[in-house]
C-alpha positions, -999 to 999 in steps of 0.1 A, spaced: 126 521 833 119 503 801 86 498 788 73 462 791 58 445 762 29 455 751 -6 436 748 -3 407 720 -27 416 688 -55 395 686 -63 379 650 -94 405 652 -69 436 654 -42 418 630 -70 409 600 -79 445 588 -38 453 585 -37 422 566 -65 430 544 -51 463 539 -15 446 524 -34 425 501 -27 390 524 -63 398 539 -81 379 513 -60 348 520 -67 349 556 -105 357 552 -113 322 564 -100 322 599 -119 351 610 -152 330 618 -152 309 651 -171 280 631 -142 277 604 -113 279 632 -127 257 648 -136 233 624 -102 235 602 -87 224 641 -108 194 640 -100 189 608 -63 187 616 -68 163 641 -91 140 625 -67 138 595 -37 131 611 -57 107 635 -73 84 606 -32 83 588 -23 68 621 -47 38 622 -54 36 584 -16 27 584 -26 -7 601 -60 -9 578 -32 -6 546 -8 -33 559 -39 -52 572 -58 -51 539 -88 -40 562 -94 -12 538 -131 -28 528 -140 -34 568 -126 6 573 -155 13 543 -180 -11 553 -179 0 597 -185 34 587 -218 27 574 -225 2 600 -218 29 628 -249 48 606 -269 17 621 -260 33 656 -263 67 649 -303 59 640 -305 36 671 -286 67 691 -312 89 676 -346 72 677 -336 62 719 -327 101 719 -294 91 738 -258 106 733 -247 103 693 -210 91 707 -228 69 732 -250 50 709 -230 45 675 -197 37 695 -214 10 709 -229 -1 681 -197 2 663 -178 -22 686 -197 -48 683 -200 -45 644 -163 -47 647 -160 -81 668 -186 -95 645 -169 -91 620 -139 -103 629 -158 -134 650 -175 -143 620 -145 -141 598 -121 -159 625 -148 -191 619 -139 -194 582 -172 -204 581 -178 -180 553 -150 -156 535 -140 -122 553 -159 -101 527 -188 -119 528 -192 -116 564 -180 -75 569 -207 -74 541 -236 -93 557 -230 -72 590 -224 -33 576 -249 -35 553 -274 -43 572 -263 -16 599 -269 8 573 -299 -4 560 -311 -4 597 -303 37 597 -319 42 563 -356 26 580 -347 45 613 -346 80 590 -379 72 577 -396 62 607 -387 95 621 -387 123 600 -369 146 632 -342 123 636 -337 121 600 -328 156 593 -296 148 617 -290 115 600 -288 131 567 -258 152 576 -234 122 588 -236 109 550 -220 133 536 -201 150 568 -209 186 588 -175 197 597 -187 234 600 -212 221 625 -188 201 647 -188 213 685 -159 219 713 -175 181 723 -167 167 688 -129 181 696 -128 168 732 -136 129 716 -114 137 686 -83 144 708 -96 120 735 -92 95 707 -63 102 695 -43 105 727 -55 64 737 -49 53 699 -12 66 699 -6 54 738 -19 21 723 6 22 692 35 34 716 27 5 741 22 -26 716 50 -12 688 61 -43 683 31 -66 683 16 -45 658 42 -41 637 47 -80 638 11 -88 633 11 -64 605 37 -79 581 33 -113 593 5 -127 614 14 -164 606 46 -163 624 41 -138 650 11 -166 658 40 -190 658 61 -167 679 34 -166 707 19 -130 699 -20 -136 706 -30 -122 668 -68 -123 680 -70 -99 704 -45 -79 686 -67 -82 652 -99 -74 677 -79 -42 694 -73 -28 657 -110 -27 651 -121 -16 682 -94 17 676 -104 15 639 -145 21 653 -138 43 675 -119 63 653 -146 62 627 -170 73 651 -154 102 662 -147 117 625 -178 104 610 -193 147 613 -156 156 597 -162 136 564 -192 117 567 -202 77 562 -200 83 522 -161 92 525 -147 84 557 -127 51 542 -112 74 518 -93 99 546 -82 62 564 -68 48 530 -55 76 512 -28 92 537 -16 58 545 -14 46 510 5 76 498 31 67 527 36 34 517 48 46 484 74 66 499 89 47 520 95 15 528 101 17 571 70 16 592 81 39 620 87 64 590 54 52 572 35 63 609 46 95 606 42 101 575 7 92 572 -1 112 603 18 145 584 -1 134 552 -34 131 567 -30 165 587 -18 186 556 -45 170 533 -75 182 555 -58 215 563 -52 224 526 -87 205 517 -105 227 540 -90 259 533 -96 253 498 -131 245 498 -141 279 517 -123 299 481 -141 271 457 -175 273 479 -175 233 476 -181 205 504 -151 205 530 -148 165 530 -147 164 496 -126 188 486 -102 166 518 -106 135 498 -98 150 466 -67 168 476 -57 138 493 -63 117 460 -40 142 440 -15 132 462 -16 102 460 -12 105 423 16 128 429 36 101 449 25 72 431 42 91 394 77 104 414 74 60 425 73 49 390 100 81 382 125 69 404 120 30 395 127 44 359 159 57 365 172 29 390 162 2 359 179 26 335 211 30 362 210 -14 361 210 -11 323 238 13 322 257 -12 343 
């Protein structure tokens, strides 16, 4: 009788052969729990803020993407200082920053900016009093401003993917009135497409999607990692179905590579994610202006 297949090496039993051919070094990061799991939730978040900054590009929504996530701080106090669930509290609060917003702005009243201004500010400025007034709270506050990926829990991923899986059941189910809304929400008013609650669905995705990543990257850089994947698509190409995935792939590669990078240069994981993301974007936007060279030089030829 043959032998059957023997037991499958575990990354513990694989890592000192590696380390022995020289590829150990390169590796070195995946043998801690806290980085595995953290570079997985970095994964997820990425490709999970290129889905919906797609719609905050096309939607010019990339100020309300900047000015929610410091809102949501507002909640995360509130969440704190009540001692309920971190989720619990700044989702809600983060919801009804978004409707604000966007019932403030629907009035004309006063201009857009003016309103996502008057409303995020003072959410953060309600979390900057909330840190003070207690010192133990505080402490946790501190870390969402600048992100505690390393710190993230099997919870964090559960919300994460939870997340995830309604936001692209969402995109699958209203494909069209999205991508109508998106490029034209004059006409698809005109065409019977009820823009309001499909502007008021985008920012309810849009704050729960901040919510969830806000430990990833942090309220100081959260708008970057929703503007950057997207925008870097949209130089590309010029299809949105393509422009989807594209920004997801973007947004999942950046944090991968951002994160592995920042365990060799000892720097901040998010970042070292929005800088990598931010070279590029410079990379893409020069091979744009390359290839518009040559097709005006091609016209001239002609």
């Amino acid at each position: 009788m043959a032998p059957g297949p023997g037991p499958v090496p575990t990354l513990a039993a694989v890592l000192p052969l590696l380390s022995a051919t020289g590829v150990g070094r390169w590796s070195e990061p995946f043998q801690f729990g806290f980085f595995r799991n953290a570079f997985v939730v970095a994964v997820l978040a990425g490709a999970l803020c290129g889905l919906i900054g797609v719609f905050v590009v096309l939607r010019q929504l990339s100020y309300i993407g900047h000015g929610l996530s410091h809102a949501i701080f507002g909640g995360a106090a509130a969440a704190a200082l009540l001692h309920l669930n971190f989720l619990l509290g700044a989702g809600v609060w983060a919801v009804g920053s978004g409707l604000a917003v966007g019932a403030v702005g629907r009035r004309r009243v006063v201009a857009y900016d003016a309103a996502i201004a008057v409303v995020t500010t003072a959410g953060f400025a309600f979390g900057v009093v909330a840190k003070d007034i207690d010192p133990r709270a505080g402490r946790g506050l501190e870390a969402l401003l600048f992100g505690s990926i390393l710190g993230v829990s099997g919870g964090d991923l559960a919300a994460i993917a939870a997340v995830g899986l309604v936001s692209v059941a969402v995109v699958a189910v209203g494909y069209r009135r999205l991508l109508f809304v998106s490029f034209d929400p004059e006409v698809a008013a005109v065409s019977g497409v009820r823009t309001e609650r499909v502007e008021a669905l985008l920012l309810v995705m849009l704050s729960a999607v901040i919510v969830v990543t806000m430990k990833v990257l942090g309220v100081t850089l959260i708008a970057a990692i929703l503007v950057v994947p997207a925008a870097t698509a949209r130089l590309l190409t010029n299809s949105f179905s393509t422009m989807i995935w594209l920004s997801m792939s973007i947004g999942a590669v950046t944090a991968a590579s951002g994160m592995y990078l920042s365990y060799f240069v000892d720097a901040a994981s998010g970042a070292t994610i929005v800088l990598v993301g931010a070279a590029g974007f410079v990379l893409a936007l020069a091979a744009r202006g390359r290839s518009q060279r040559k097709a005006l030089r091609g016209l001239h030829l002609h």
